[in-house]
N, C-alpha and C positions, 0 to 999 in steps of 0.2 A: 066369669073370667077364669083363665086357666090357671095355674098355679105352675111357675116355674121350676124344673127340675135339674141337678145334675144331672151332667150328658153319663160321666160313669158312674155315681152311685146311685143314682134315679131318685137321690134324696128331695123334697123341694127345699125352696130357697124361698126366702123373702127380701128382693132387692129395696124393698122402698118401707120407709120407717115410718110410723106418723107423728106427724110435727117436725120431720127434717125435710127440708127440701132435696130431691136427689132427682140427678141427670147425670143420662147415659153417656158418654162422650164416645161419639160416633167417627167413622170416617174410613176412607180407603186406607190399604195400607201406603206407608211412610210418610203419612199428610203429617205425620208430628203428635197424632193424641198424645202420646204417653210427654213427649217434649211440656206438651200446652199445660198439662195434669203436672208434670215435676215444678214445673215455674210455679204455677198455683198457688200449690199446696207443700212450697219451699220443702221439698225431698227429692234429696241428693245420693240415696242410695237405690246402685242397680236391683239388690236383693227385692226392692218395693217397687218399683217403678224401673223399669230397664229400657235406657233409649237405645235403638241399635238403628245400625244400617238395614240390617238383613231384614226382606219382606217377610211380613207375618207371626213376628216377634211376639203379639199379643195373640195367644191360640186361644184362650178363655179370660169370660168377663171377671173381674177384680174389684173389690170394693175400696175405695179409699176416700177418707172424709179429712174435713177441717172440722178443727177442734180448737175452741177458744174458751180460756176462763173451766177447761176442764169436763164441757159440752160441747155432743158434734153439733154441728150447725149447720153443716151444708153434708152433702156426701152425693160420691162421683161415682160412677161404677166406668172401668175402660173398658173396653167391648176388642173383641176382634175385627180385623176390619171383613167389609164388604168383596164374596169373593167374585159371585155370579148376580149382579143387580139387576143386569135385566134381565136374565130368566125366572129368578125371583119375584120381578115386578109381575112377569108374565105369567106365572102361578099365581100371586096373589090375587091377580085380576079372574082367572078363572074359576076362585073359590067365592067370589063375592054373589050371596045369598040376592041380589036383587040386579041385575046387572044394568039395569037402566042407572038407579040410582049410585051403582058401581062400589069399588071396594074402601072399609073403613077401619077402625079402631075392631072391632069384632071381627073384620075379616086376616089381621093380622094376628089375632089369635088363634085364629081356624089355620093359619100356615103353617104357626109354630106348633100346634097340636098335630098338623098331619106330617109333618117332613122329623118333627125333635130327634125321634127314637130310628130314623134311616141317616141311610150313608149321605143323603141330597140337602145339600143348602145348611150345612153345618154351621159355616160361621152366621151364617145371615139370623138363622134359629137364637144363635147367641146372644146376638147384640139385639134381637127384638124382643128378648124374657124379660129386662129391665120396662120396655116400654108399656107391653100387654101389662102388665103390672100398676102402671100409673106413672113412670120415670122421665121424667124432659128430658131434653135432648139438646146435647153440646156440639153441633158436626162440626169437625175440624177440615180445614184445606187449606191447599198451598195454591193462592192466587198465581203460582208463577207455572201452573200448568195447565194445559189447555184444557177446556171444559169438552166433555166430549158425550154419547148418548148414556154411557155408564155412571157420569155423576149424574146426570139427569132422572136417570132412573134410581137410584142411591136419594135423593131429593125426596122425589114425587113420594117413595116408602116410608120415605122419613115425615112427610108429609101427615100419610095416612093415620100416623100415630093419634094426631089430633089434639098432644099436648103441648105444653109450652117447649118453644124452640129459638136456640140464637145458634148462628153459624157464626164461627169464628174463623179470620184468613188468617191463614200461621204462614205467611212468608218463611223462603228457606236462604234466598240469595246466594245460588248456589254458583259459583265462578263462572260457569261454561253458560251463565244466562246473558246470553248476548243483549236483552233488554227488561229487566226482571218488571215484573208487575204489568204485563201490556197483556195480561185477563183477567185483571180485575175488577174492572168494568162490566166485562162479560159475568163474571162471576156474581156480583151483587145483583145485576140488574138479575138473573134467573135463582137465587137465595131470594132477594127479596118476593118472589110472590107466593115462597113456601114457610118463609119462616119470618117470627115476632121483629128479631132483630137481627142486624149483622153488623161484626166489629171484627176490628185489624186486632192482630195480637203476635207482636213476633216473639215466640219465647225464649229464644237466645240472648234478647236486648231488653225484656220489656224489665223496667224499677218496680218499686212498693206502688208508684203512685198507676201504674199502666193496670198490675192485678189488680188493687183496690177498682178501678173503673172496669174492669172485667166481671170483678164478680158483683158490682154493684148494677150492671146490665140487667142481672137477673130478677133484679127489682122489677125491671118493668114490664116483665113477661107475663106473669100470674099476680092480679091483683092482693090473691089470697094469702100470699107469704109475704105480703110485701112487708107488714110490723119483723115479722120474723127476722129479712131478711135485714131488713135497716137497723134491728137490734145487732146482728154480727155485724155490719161495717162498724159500728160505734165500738165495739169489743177488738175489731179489728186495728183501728184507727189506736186505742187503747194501750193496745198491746204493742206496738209498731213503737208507740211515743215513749212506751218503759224500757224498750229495747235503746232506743236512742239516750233516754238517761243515762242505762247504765255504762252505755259505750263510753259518753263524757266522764262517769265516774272511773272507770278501768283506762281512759287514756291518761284524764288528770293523775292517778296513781300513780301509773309509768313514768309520767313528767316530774312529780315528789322525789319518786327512789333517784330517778335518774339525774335528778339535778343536786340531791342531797347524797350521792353516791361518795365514798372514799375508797380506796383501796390503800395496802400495806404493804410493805415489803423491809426484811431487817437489814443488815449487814455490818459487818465488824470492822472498826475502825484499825486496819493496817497501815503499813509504809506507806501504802495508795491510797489516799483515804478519798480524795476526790474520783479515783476511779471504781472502787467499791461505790461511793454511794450513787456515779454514772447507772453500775450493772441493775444497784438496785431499783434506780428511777428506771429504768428500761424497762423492770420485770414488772411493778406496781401499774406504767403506763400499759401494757398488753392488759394485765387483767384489769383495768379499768376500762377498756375498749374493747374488752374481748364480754364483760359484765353488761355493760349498756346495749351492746348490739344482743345478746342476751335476753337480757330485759324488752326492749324493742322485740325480739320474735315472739317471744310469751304473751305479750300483748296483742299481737295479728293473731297467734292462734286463740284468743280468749275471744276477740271480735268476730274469728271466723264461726267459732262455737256458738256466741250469739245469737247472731245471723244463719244460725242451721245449715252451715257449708262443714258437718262433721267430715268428711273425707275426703275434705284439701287440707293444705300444711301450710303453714309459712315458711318460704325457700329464705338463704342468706342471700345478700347483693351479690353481686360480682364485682370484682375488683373494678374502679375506675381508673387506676394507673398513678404513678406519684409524678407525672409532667403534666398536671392539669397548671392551667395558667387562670389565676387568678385575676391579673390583669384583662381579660380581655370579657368583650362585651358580651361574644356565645356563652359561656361559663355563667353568666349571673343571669343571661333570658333562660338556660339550660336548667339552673340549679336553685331560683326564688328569687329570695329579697334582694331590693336593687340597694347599692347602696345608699342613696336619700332615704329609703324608706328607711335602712336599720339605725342609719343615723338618726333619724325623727325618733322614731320607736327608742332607740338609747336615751337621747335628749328627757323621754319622756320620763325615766327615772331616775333622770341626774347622772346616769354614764355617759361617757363618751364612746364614740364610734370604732377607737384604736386599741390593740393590743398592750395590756397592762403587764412586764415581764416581770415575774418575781426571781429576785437578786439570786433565789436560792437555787434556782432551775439551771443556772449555767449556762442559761443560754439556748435552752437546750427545745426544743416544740417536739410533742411524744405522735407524730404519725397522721399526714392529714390520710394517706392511703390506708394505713390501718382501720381509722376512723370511716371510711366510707365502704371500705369493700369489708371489712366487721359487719353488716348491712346498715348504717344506720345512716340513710340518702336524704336526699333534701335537702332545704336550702342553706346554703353557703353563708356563713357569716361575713361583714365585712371587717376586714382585714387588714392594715396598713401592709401596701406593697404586697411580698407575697410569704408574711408572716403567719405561723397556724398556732393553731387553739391553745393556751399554754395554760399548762395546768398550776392549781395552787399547790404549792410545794410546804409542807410542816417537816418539823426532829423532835425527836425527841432524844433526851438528854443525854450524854454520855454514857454508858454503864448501864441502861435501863435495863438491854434487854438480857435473858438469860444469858450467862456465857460472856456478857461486856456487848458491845457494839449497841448501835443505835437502831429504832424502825422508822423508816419513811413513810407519808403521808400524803395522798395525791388526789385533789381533785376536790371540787369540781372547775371547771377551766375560769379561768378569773373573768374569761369576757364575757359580759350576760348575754350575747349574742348566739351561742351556743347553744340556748333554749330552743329556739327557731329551726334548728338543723332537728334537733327531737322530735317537734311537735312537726314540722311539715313532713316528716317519714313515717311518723303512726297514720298521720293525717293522709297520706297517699296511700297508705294501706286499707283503711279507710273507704277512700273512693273505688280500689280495687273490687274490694267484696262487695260494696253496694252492686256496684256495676254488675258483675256475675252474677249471672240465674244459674236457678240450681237444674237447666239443663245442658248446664254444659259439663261433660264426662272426661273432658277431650285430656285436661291438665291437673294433675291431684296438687300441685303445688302454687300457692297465692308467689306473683313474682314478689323481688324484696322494693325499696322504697325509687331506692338508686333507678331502677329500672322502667319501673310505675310514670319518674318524673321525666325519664326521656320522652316517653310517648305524650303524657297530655299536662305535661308540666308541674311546676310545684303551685299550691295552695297557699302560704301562709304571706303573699306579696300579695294578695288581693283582700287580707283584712282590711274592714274600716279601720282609719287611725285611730280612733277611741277605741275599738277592740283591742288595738294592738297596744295602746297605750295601757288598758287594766292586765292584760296577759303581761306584758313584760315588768309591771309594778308586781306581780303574783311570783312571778319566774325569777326575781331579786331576793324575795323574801323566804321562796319554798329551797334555793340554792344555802343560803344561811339560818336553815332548820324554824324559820319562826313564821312560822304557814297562819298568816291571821286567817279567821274564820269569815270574816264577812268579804275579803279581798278572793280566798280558796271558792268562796258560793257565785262571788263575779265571775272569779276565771270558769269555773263550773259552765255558769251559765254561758259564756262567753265561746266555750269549747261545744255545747250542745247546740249553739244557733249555726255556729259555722258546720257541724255534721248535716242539720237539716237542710244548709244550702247547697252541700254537696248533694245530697241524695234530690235533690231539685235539679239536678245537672245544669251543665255551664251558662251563664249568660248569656246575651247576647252583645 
């Protein structure tokens, strides 16, 4: 067997490791390798993987592996694609030492030894070093183009290689397809008589659960890795389920600060003394909504960080407008809990469903549009009439503060119902990042909650009532700083089952 070389330093190369499994991933150009490869192996950096429109973006083969528990486990080599297949084909055929019995795994090294070091059949050279080598093969395609004699001949060479093979269809669904998927049919039926296996794999769309049955395909390709490989799904499966912990622990956190949140503000008691302390509840209510939606971004970007989406951001909401009508029925299908539900969920720890005004507020509700376009979206508490969230108002004493005058004390909003607007806005943020693969380049910014719930609605009206009942018993107690330990490990648990139904996507 030949030994692979740089094309410029004429160094060799060792594509293939022992005891890893590695596959070349194959294919024409813009079938999406490098797309299939980013989804994968969750990398969202162009510097490592770079999706592009432009043909022949991959000029040379690239190693890149999964790595679990601190060992690689699998490893991919992307290849350039296929420039000239079937003259290729047609040279390889010409080299094959027996031609009755026709061209094999040796005769594809005899190719890449005669053409390497010339100007002819450069990429094809490239992407066959990994296979002369011992490397399976990933070929990637877009069912939604027509099979023509050029993948046929792209195939049969792939064919030749002799080792384990899965074709994968990376749909593109690209607008101007007047009937996407009408060769796919075609497609399978001429993959299947050259390769192990063949599986759909869209990378723009595909969850944890679409990769995991990806790369657990490769199970049944080569008997010989199969221990190997069932040991990374288990590592896999592992890892996936510590990431969803911590997500519940880093949302419950946000839900503690944010429901156990105060803000201050002093002012001197003048001629006006109720208009001073107006300015100052105005000033304490911005930074308490300006602190929560705060807290709320910090939180999508520690999820996106999680989730290996290092270069998106979490954006603010946009303004929803201060004429939203509370009364009407678009608003509460729009924005989550119906009201029965929040009533039930109240009922459940002995609140009532209606706005409690403290004597000390004036009368006064600090901003429902502050509060939503701050980004912090989701679902709408219920609300007597079209009364908003009033905050708990404190004083202190005459004289306190330096200079004379008193500080104000705001928050957190007396109706426990205001937990729900929290948690269904991380909670959609949430679904966001799930949803995005890491091949998509298009948008560096995760949208904010408000936005998220236009499109596929809010989350937190479709808890079971027992969930909702030990969440809002948790969301009573962490608002008045005494977070018991075994109600905090409910809500816990309680926050980690509803992420894993998300990431299950929607029912039916």
């Amino acid at each position: 067997m030949i030994p692979p070389r740089n094309r410029e330093s004429g160094r060799a190369i060792a594509w293939v490791a022992p005891g890893v499994p590695t596959f070349a991933v194959v294919g024409k150009v813009n079938m999406g390798k490098s797309a299939v490869l980013a989804t994968l192996l969750e990398e969202d950096d162009d510097a490592i993987i770079r999706i592009s429109a432009e043909p022949g973006e991959t000029t040379r083969c690239q190693r890149l592996s999964l790595v679990l528990d601190g060992d690689e486990r699998l490893r991919f080599i992307d290849t350039p694609g296929f420039q000239q297949p079937i003259e290729a084909l047609r040279a390889i055929r010409a080299l094959a030492a027996d031609p009755e019995r026709g061209p094999g795994p040796d005769t594809l090294a005899a190719f890449v030894a005669r053409y390497r070091d010339t100007d002819e059949f450069v990429d094809e050279c490239r992407l066959l070093e990994p296979l002369i080598e011992g490397a399976g093969v990933l070929y990637v395609v877009d069912p939604d183009v027509r099979l023509h004699d050029a993948f046929i001949a792209e195939i049969e060479i792939l064919r030749l290689s002799a080792g384990p093979r899965l074709a994968v269809l990376n749909p593109h669904h690209r607008e101007t397809d007047a009937d996407p998927g009408r060769y796919a049919d075609a497609w399978r039926t001429e993959l299947g008589k050259s390769f192990n296996l063949v599986r759909t794999f869209d990378a723009f769309a595909a969850r944890y659960t679409q990769r995991r049955e990806l790369l657990a395909a490769l199970n049944r390709i080569d008997e010989r890795d199969r221990a190997h490989l069932d040991t990374t799904i288990a590592l896999l499966d592992a890892e996936w389920q510590q990431r969803r912990e911590e997500a519940a622990e880093r949302i419950q956190s946000f839900l503690r600060s944010a429901l156990s949140l105060r803000e201050h503000a002093d002012y001197a008691e003048t001629d006006a003394p109720e208009s001073a302390k107006r300015r100052a509840m105005a000033t304490a209510g911005q930074r308490y909504y300006a602190r929560i939606a705060e807290l709320e971004r910090e939180t999508a970007n520690a999820l996106l960080d999680l989730y290996r989406h290092r270069h998106t951001r979490a954006a603010a909401a946009s303004p929803v407008g201060e004429g939203l009508d509370l009364a009407h029925d678009e608003t509460w299908r729009r924005f989550g809990l119906t009201r029965r539900q929040l009533t039930f969920a109240g009922a459940a720890v002995g609140a009532g469903a209606g706005v409690s005004v403290d004597a000390g507020t004036l009368g006064h509700t600090l901003g429902l549009g502050t509060l939503i376009g701050g980004g912090v979206g989701g679902a709408l508490a219920y609300f007597k009439g079209d009364a908003l969230p009033t905050l708990s108002v404190s004083l202190g004493r005459a004289g306190a503060r330096i200079g004379g005058g008193r500080r104000i004390t705001l928050g957190p909003p007396k109706n426990p119902n205001f937990a729900w607007i929290l948690l269904d806005s991380v909670l959609i943020r949430y679904r966001a990042i799930i949803e995005r693969t890491h091949a998509a380049r298009d948008v560096g910014e995760l949208a904010a909650s408000a936005d998220g719930a236009d499109k596929a609605g809010a989350i937190v009206h479709r808890l079971a009532s027992d969930r909702q009942k030990r969440l809002a018993r948790w969301f009573r107690e962490a608002a008045k700083g005494r977070d018991n330990e075994e109600r905090a490990a409910a809500a816990r648990a309680d926050i980690e089952a509803t992420l894993a139904e998300i990431e299950a996507g929607p029912r039916d």
